[in-house]
Residue, then its C-alpha position, 0 to 999 in steps of 0.5 A: x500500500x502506498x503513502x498519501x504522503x509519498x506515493x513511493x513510500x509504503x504506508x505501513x503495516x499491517x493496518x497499512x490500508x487502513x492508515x492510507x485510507x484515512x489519510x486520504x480522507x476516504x473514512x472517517x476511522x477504521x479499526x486495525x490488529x495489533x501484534x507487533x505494531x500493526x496499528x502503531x505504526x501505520x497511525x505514525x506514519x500517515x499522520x493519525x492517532x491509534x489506540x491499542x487498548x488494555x489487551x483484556x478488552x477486547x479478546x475474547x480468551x488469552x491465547x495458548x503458549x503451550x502443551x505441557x508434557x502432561x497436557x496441562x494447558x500453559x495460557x500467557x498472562x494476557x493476550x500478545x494481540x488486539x483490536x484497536x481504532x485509528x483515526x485523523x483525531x483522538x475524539x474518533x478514537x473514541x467513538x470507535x472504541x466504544x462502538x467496538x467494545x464488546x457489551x459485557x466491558x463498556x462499564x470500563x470505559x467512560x467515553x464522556x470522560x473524554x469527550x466532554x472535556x473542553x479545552x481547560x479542562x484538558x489542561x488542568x488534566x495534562x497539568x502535573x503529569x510526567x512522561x518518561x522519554x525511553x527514546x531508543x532505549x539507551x541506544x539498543x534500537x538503531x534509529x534513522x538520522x533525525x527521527x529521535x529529535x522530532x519525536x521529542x520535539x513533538x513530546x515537548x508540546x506537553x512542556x506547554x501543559x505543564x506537564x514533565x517530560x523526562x529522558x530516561x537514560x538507563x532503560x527499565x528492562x534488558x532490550x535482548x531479553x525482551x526480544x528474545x522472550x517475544x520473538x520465542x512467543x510469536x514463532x510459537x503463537x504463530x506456529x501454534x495457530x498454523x497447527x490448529x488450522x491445518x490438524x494432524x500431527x505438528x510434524x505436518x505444519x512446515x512441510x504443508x506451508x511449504x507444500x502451499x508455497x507461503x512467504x518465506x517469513x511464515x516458514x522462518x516462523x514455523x522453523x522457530x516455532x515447531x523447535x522451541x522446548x516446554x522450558x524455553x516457553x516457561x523462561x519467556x513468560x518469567x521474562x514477561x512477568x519480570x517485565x511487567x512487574x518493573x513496568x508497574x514500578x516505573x509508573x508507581x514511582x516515577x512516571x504517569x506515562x512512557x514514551x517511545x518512537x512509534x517506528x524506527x524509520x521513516x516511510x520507506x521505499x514501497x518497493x522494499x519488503x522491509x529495511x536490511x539496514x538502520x543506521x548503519x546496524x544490519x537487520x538480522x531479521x524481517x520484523x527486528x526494524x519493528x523492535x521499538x514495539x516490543x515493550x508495549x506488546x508484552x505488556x499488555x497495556x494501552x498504548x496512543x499514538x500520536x502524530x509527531x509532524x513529518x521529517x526534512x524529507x516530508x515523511x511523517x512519524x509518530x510517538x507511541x505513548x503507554x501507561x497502565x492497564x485500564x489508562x485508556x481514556x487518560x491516554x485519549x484525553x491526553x491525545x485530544x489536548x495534544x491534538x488541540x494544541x498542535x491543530x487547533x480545535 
């Protein structure tokens, strides 16, 4: 899919369409998934706002991670996917979101808590709040020339609200651990999936997908997946939960909010499957741009993307910024006085 943007540059994925469309003014808002990013960063960028909301409002069973020897059923903590709405402004997140939801959760939403507010009381909400700058988490993520500066410039609006925008210098966690725990977790979600749709034996998913003919990441997924040990799957939800516990220190102690680039790049050729290189830093695999998404992923949590303006090329990006379970609608309210201090209301 093309950028509106620049028509030679790719619009994002995997919610790309959708971003494009909206940017193109041909709807009003549209809904997306979000495993790795498939929201995040199609809303950054075509200039729009995504919220990837509390993980356990929108799915409908925590997704399996593994049989046991003994078939007791090993569940992750919470869903690694969502559903979410995207938007030209945060107040369509909002009505989108509600309308998506399904009966039985809506109490745990307030809509008008968001969309009631006028401009001052947006303010007085903004006022006092902290939001720490994980920037490219002490320089584990490679990030293209430029694109750093402008998300926290972009960030720095909120200064105007007094609101605390800080740098965190020393990341909260170990990016490889979360790597590892994630890319261990998607390959084996990804491969147990493909399992449930094919039937018989798991020996029969790889030599079937190739059989099909399918693209060469999902046969990298399922020779990942169909190898990883019960022990293997244990270690990577004690690194989950290792995370979230820290996360949940972090927003206890020292910030409302955290903060990150919602893409690594800048729109890139829409002749490229994906980028081989960042920054002079080598890509070992077809989703390792997309790291950047991995934190927010493994929690769980809500997460807005806001617009951060386009670059010296005229290519946009966005700012991903995450809080606590259940923070959605301050992280939209958020959103909607940064929309109208930067567009007016």
């Amino acid at each position: 899919t093309m950028n509106p943007a620049d028509v030679s540059k790719a619009a994002g994925g995997s919610s790309g369409g959708a971003g494009a469309a909206l940017a193109s003014y041909m709807f009003c808002t549209l809904d997306g998934s979000d495993m790795m990013g498939s929201l995040r960063n199609p809303a950054g960028w075509n200039s729009l706002y995504s919220l990837r909301p509390t993980v356990e409002w929108m799915a409908e069973e925590v997704e399996l991670a593994h049989n046991d020897a003994d078939d007791r059923q090993v569940k992750m903590p919470w869903p690694m996917s969502t559903i979410g709405p995207m938007g030209r402004c945060p107040e369509d997140l909002v009505m989108l979101l509600q309308t998506m939801m399904p009966a039985e959760r809506t109490e745990l939403f307030d809509a008008k808590s968001v969309l009631n507010q006028s401009s001052e009381q947006l303010s007085q909400i903004v006022e006092g709040k902290t939001i720490g700058w994980l920037a490219d988490w002490a320089g584990a993520y490679p990030m293209e020339a430029g694109l750093l500066e402008q998300c926290r410039e972009s960030l720095d609006v909120f200064k105007k609200g007094n609101a605390d925008v800080q740098y965190v210098a020393t990341p909260p966690f170990s990016s490889k651990e979360l790597w590892d725990a994630w890319t261990t977790i998607r390959s084996h979600l990804i491969f147990n999936s493909l399992h449930e749709q094919i039937g018989g034996d798991r020996c029969d998913v790889l030599p079937t997908m190739k059989k099909r003919g399918v693209k060469a990441e999902v046969i990298y997924e399922c020779e990942r997946g169909f190898e990883f040990t019960n022990e293997q799957i244990h270690a990577c939800l004690r690194t989950v939960k290792a995370w979230s516990k820290c996360a949940d220190n972090e927003f206890q102690c020292k910030y409302d909010f955290l903060a990150l680039p919602s893409s690594q790049t800048y729109p890139f050729d829409a002749s490229l499957d994906w980028p081989k290189e960042i920054a002079g830093k080598k890509m070992d695999s077809y989703h390792r741009w997309m790291e950047v998404m991995v934190p927010v992923t493994l929690l769980g949590l809500p997460c807005v993307t806001i617009p951060a303006g386009n670059g010296s090329r005229g290519l946009p990006i966005g700012v991903q910024i995450f809080g606590p379970k259940g923070c959605d609608a301050e992280l939209l309210q958020l959103a909607c006085w940064y929309h109208r201090r930067t567009r007016g209301d």
